[in-house]
C-alpha positions in Angstrom: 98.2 106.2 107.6 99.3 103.9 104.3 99.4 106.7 101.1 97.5 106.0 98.3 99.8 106.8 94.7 98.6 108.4 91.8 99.9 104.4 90.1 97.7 102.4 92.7 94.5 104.5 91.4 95.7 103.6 88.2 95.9 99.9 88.5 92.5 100.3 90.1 90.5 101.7 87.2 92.0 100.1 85.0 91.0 96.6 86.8 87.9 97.9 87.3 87.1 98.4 83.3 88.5 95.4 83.0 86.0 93.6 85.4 83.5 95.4 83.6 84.2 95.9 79.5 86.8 93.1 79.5 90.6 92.9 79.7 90.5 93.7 75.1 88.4 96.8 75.0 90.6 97.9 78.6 93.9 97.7 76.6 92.8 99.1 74.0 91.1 102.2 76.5 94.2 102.6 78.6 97.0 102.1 75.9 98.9 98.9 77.1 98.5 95.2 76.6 96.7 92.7 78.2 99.8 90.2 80.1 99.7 93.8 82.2 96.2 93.7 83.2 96.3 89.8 83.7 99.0 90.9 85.9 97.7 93.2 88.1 94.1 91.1 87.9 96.2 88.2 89.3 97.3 90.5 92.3 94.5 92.7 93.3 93.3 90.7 96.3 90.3 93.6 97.0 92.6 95.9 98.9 94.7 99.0 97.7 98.1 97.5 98.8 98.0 94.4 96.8 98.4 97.2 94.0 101.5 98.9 95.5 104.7 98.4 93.9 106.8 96.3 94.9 110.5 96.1 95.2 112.8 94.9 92.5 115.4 94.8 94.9 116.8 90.6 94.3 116.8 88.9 97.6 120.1 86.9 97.1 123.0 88.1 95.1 125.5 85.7 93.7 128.2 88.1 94.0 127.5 89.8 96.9 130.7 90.0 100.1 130.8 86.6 102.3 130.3 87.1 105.8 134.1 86.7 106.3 135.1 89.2 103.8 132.7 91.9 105.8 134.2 90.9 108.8 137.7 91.5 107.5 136.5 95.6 105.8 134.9 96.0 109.1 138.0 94.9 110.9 140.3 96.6 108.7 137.9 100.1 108.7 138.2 100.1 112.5 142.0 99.8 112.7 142.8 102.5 109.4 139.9 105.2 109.7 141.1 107.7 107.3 142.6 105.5 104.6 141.3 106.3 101.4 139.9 103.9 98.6 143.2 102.8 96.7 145.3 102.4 100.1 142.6 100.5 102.1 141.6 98.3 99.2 145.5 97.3 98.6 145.6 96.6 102.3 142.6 94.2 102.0 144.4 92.3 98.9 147.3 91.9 100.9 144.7 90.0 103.3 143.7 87.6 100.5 140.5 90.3 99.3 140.0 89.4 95.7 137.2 91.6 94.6 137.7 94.6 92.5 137.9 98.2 93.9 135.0 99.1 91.8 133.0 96.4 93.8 134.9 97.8 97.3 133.6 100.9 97.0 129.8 100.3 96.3 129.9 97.6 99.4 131.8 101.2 101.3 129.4 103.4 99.8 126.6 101.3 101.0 127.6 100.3 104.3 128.4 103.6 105.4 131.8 102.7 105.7 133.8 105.3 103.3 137.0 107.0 105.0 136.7 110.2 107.1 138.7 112.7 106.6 140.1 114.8 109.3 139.2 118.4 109.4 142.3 120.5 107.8 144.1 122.0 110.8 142.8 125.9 111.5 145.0 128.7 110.1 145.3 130.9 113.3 147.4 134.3 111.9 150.2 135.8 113.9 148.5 138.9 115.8 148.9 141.9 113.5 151.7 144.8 115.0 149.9 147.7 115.9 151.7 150.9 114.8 151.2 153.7 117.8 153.0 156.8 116.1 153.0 157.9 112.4 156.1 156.9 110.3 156.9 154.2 112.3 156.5 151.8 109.6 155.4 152.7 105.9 154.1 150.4 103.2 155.7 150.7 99.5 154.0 148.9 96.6 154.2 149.2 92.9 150.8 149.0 90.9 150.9 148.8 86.6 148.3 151.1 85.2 145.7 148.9 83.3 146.0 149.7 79.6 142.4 150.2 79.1 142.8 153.2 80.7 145.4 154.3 78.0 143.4 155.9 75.1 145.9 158.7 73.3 148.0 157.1 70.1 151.1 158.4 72.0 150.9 156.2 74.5 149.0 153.0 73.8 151.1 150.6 74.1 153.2 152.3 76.6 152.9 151.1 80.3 152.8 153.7 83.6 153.5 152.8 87.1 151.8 153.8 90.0 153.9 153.6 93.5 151.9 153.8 96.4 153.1 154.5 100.0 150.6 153.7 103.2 151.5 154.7 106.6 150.3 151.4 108.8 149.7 154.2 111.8 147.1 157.1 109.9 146.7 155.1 106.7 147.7 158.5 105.1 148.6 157.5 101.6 151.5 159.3 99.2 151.3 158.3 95.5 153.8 159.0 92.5 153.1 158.4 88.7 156.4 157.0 86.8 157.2 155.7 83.1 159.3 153.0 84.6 159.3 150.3 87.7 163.3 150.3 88.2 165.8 151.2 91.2 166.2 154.4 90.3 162.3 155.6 90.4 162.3 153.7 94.0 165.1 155.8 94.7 163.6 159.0 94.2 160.1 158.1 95.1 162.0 157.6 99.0 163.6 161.1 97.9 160.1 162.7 97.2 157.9 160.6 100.4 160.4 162.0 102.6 159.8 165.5 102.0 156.0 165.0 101.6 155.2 163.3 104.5 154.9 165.7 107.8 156.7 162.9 110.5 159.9 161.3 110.5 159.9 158.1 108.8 161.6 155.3 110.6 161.1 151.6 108.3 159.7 151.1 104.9 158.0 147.7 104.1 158.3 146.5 100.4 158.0 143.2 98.8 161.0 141.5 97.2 161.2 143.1 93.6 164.3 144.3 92.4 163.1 147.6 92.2 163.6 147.4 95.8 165.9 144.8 96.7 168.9 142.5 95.5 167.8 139.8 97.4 167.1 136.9 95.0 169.4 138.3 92.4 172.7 137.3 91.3 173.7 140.5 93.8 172.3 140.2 96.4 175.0 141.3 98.3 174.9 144.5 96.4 172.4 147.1 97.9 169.6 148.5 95.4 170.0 152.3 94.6 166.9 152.7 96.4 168.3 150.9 99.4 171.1 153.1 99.1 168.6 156.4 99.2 166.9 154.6 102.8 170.3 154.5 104.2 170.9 158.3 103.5 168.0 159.1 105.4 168.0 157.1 108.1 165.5 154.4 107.1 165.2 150.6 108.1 164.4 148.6 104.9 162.1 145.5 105.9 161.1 142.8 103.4 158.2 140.8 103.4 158.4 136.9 103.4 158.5 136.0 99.3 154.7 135.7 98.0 152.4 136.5 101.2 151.2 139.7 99.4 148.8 140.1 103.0 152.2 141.3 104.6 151.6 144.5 102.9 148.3 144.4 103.1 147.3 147.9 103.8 149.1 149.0 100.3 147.9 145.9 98.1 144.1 147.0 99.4 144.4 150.5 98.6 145.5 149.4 95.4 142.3 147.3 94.5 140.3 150.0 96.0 141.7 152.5 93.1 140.8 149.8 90.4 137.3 150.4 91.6 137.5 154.1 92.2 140.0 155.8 89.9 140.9 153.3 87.3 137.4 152.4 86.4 136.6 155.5 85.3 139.1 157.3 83.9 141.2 157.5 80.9 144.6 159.4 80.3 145.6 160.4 77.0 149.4 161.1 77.7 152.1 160.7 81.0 151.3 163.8 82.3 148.0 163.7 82.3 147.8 160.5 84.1 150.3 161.8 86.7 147.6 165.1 87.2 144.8 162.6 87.3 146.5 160.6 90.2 147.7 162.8 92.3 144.3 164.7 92.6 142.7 161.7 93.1 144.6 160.8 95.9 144.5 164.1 97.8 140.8 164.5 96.9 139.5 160.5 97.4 142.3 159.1 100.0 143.6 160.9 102.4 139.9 163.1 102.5 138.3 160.2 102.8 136.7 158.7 106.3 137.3 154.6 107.4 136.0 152.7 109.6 139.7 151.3 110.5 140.3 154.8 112.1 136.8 155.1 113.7 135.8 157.1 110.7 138.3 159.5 110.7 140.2 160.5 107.4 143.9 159.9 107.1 144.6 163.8 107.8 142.4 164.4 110.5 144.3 161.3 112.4 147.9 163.0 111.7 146.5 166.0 112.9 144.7 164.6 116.3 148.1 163.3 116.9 149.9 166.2 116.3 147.8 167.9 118.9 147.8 165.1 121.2 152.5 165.8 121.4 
């Protein structure tokens, strides 16, 4: 069935006054002049598609590719695929082509001829280590306090440090508020997760900061001071591969997680207030706190089923 447009009713009624007022009063009626009803008068031939528009499209273009310049794209398409614009038209002036690239890449475009691109090859991760006892591998990370959340004279301006420490096994989660990110407070944040934590711990996991590690420093034959501490109880140190944060994933979530739970929403008005704040928080919303990881059990309540499972 051939659609009628809103522009061939148009033409219509406007021949038709035409016909019947003549082609002055109808140009003056309809708003145009009277070469374009002569026009259309001149076409209408009594049927509705003699008033459809037709195409401005030219039928022969002076420019347009010889037959043996298609059959040299076409040729050259076939042979180099994936070549982009730039390499495939310098391949085709090598070949004698003499037309622009602009004008290559509208004949491309047209023809349906444009390069295709390979899919990018599928990142397929390592399979992840399952931990099957607590403390056989811990996660350490160091998070800087926002300074939003510092609101007391005293100590804007100042910046805390929150280190974190995830058992991969129970997720159970030890946290520690310090004025500084050096060595030393590694050091005795090992001192004080030791003695916190109810299960032997046999590797820690950090990142490469020197806070933890001499390993892109100037020393880095020398062992850290916090290295140092590991040794003296019996720890393996492990270092992540430089910037794949998603090595220590477990820690680097829990941090975002407090952005949206603990650091959101409060404010500390000196060190030790902060350092009360966290450490409540983390007894209260962490290691209380049920996830799907551990089939909805908190962090304590795995430590203890294991404990009772020995």
């Amino acid at each position: 069935m051939t659609t009628i447009t809103q522009d061939m009713r148009y033409c219509l009624s406007l021949i038709q006054y035409a016909d019947k007022y003549g082609v002055t009063k109808a140009a003056i009626k309809y708003k145009t002049n009277r070469q374009y009803i002569y026009r259309w008068k001149k076409r209408f031939d009594g049927s509705m598609e003699s008033l459809r528009d037709r195409s401005r499209k030219p039928h022969h273009h002076p420019n347009q590719h010889t037959p043996e310049e298609i059959k040299l794209i076409t040729d050259m398409r076939r042979r180099n695929p994936h070549a982009g614009l730039v390499i495939f038209w310098v391949k085709l002036m090598q070949r004698g082509y003499s037309r622009s690239m602009t004008g290559l890449y509208r004949f491309l475009k047209k023809q349906g001829f444009m390069a295709v691109h390979p899919p990018n090859p599928k990142y397929i991760p390592k399979p992840y280590e399952q931990m099957v006892y607590p403390g056989q591998r811990v996660q350490v990370d160091v998070k800087f306090v926002p300074s939003a959340c510092l609101k007391n004279s005293k100590v804007i301006g100042k910046k805390f440090f929150q280190y974190t420490a995830i058992d991969e096994y129970s997720r159970w989660r030890f946290v520690e508020a310090f004025e500084e990110q050096n060595t030393y407070s590694s050091a005795q944040f090992v001192d004080h997760l030791v003695k916190a934590f109810p299960f032997p711990i046999e590797c820690i996991q950090t990142d490469n900061g020197t806070e933890f590690t001499n390993r892109f420093t100037s020393h880095k034959d020398k062992p850290t001071l916090f290295q140092a501490h590991l040794e003296q109880h019996g720890i393996q140190h492990k270092v992540i591969r430089p910037y794949t944060p998603r090595h220590n994933g477990k820690v680097e979530r829990s941090h975002r997680k407090d952005n949206e739970r603990f650091y959101a929403t409060h404010q500390f008005y000196s060190f030790e207030d902060f350092a009360k704040q966290l450490k409540e928080y983390n007894r209260r919303e962490y290691n209380h706190f049920p996830m799907r990881p551990l089939g909805w059990k908190t962090p304590n309540q795995v430590l203890k089923d294991y404990l009772a499972s020995v």
